[in-house]
Legacy VTK file of the C-alpha trace (Angstrom):
# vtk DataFile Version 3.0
C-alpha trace
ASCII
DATASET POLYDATA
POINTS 190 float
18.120 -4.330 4.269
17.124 -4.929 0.739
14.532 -8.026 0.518
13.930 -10.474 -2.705
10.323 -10.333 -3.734
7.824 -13.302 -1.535
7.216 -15.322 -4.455
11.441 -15.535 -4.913
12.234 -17.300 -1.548
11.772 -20.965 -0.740
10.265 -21.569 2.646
13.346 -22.606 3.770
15.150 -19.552 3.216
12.691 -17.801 4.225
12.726 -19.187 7.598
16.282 -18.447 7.384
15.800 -14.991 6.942
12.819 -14.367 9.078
15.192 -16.400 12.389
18.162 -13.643 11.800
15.818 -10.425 11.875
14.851 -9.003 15.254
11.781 -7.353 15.947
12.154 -3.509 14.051
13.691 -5.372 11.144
10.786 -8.181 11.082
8.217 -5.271 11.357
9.895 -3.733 8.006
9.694 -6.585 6.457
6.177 -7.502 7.065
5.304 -3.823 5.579
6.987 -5.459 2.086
5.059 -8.546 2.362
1.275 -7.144 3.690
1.566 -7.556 7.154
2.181 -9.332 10.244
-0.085 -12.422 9.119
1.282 -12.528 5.875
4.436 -12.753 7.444
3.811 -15.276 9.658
1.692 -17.637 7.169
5.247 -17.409 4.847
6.667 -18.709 7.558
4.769 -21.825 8.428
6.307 -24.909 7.083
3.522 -26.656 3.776
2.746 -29.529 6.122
0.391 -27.116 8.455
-0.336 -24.429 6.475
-4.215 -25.871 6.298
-4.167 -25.122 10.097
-6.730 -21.858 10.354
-5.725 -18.891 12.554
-7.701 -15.137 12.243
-6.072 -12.406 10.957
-7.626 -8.866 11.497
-7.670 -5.925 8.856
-9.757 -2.969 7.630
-11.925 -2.937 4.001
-12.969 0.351 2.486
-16.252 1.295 0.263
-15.014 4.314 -1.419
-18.344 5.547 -2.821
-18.494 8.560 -4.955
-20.255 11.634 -5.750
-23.070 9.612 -7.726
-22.984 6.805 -5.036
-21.101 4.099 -7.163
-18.583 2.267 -4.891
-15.005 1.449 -6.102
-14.219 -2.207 -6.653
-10.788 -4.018 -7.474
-10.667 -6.610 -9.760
-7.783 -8.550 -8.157
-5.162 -10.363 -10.178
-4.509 -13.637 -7.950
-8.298 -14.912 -8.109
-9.485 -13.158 -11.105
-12.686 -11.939 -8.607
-13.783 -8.254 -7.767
-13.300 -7.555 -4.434
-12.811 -4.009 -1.922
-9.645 -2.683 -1.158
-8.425 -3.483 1.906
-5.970 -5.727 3.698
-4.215 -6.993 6.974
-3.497 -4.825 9.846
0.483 -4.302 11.009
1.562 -4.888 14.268
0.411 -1.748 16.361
-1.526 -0.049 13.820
-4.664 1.655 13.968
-7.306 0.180 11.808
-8.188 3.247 10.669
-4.994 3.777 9.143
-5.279 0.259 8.197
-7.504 0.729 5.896
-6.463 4.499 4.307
-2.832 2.315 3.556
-4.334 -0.370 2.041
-6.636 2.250 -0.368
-3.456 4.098 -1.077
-1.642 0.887 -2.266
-4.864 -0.757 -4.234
-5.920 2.568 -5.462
-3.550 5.346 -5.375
-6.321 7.224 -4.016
-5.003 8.915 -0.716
-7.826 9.191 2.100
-7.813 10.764 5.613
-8.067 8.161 8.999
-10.375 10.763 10.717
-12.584 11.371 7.614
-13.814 7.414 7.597
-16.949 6.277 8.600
-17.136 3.253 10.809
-19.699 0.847 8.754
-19.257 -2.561 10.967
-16.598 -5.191 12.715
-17.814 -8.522 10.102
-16.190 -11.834 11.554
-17.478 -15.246 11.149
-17.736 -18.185 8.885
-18.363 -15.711 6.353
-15.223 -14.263 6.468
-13.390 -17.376 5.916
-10.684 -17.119 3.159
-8.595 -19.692 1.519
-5.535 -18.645 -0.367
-3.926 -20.292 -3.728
-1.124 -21.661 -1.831
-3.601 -23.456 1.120
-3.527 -20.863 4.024
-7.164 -21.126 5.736
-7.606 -17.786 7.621
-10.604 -16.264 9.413
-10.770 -12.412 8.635
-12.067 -10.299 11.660
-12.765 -7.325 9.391
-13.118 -3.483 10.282
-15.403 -1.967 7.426
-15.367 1.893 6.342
-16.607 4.244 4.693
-14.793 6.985 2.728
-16.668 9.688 0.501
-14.960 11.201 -2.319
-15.573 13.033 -5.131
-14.027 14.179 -8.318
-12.013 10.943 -8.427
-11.347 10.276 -12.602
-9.974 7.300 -13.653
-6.247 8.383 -14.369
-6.275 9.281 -10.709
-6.939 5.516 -10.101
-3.639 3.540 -9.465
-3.198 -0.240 -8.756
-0.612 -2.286 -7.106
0.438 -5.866 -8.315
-2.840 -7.210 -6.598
-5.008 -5.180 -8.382
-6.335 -6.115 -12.044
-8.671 -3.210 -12.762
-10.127 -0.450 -10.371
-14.088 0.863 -11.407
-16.504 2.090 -9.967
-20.130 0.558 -9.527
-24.041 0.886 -9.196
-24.390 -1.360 -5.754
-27.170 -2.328 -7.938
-24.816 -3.598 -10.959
-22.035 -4.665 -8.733
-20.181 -8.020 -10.760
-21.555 -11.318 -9.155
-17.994 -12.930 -8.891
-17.460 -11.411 -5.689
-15.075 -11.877 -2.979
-16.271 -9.248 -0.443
-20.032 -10.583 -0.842
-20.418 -9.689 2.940
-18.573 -6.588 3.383
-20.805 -5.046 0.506
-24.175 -6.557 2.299
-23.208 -4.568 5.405
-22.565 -1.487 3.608
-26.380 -2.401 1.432
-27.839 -2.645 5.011
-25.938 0.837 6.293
-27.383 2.645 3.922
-30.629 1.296 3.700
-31.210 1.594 7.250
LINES 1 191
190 0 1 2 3 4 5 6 7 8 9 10 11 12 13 14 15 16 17 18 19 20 21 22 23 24 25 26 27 28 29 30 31 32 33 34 35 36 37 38 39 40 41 42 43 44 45 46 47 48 49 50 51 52 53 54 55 56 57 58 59 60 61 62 63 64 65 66 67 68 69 70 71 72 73 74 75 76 77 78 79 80 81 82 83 84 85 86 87 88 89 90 91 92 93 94 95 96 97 98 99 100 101 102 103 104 105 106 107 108 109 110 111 112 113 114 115 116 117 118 119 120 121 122 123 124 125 126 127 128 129 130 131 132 133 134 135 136 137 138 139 140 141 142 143 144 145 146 147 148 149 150 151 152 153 154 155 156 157 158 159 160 161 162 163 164 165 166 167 168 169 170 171 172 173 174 175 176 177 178 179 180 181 182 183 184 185 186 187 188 189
């Protein structure tokens, strides 16, 4: 089934379409709208949307040869942030986090090459989105090493402003991953 793009449907109709869809079809088309919780927060009706839930999902430090880590500079809050992103329903948050680096990056990583950093969850995961969804990330953070990575190899999706890579000591202060990038300081300092 071919799907309009999120920002096209009203919530109406998209309550319409998410009520005729049974579960294979709703799992495709939470992979077209990034994930299960981004599925269900389209779904719930303006008047609650301020009620908090947790989602859970992976973030990636891809550090390179000279141990600058890759940042996005993402388009809907103007703030640099790490690539990473919800988990799907029955996915391993490994894998989590290697799809969400191919779709913010372009860069394609291996599940069984990533370092486990730290689980972050908390008050300071809390996220607010433009539209009023208050979510509380439980957040799986990796580590991938690459090298040789040049900057045509570097490929963004619609979230993603500008991909570079930084000095953790010259890393941009409008951050949204403050956190995430404190428990990777604290990994490597250890």
């Amino acid at each position: 089934m071919e799907y309009k793009k999120m920002r096209e449907y009203n919530h109406e109709e998209f309550v319409k379409l998410v009520e005729s869809l049974d579960e294979e079809e709703l799992l495709n088309l939470s992979r077209n709208y990034g994930g299960y919780p981004v599925l269900f927060r389209m779904s719930l009706d303006e008047r609650i949307n301020h009620i908090p839930f947790i989602q859970t999902g992976s973030a990636i430090i891809i550090c390179n040869e000279k141990g600058e880590i890759l940042l996005q500079e993402r388009t809907d809050r103007n703030k640099w942030g790490l690539p990473g992103g919800c988990q799907d329903l029955g996915e391993d948050l490994r894998v989590t986090a290697v799809r969400e680096a191919k779709e913010e990056t372009g860069l394609e990583l291996n599940p069984d090459e990533l370092i486990l950093i730290d689980t972050l969850s908390g008050a300071s995961r809390k996220n607010s989105y433009p539209n009023g969804d208050i979510v509380y990330n439980n957040t799986s953070l990796y580590l991938a090493n690459v090298s040789g990575i040049t900057p045509d190899m570097l490929k963004g999706d619609s979230e993603t402003k500008r991909l570079k890579f930084f000095k953790t000591g010259d890393v941009p202060s409008n951050l949204m991953d403050e956190d995430l990038i404190n428990a990777y300081l604290k990994y490597i300092n250890r």
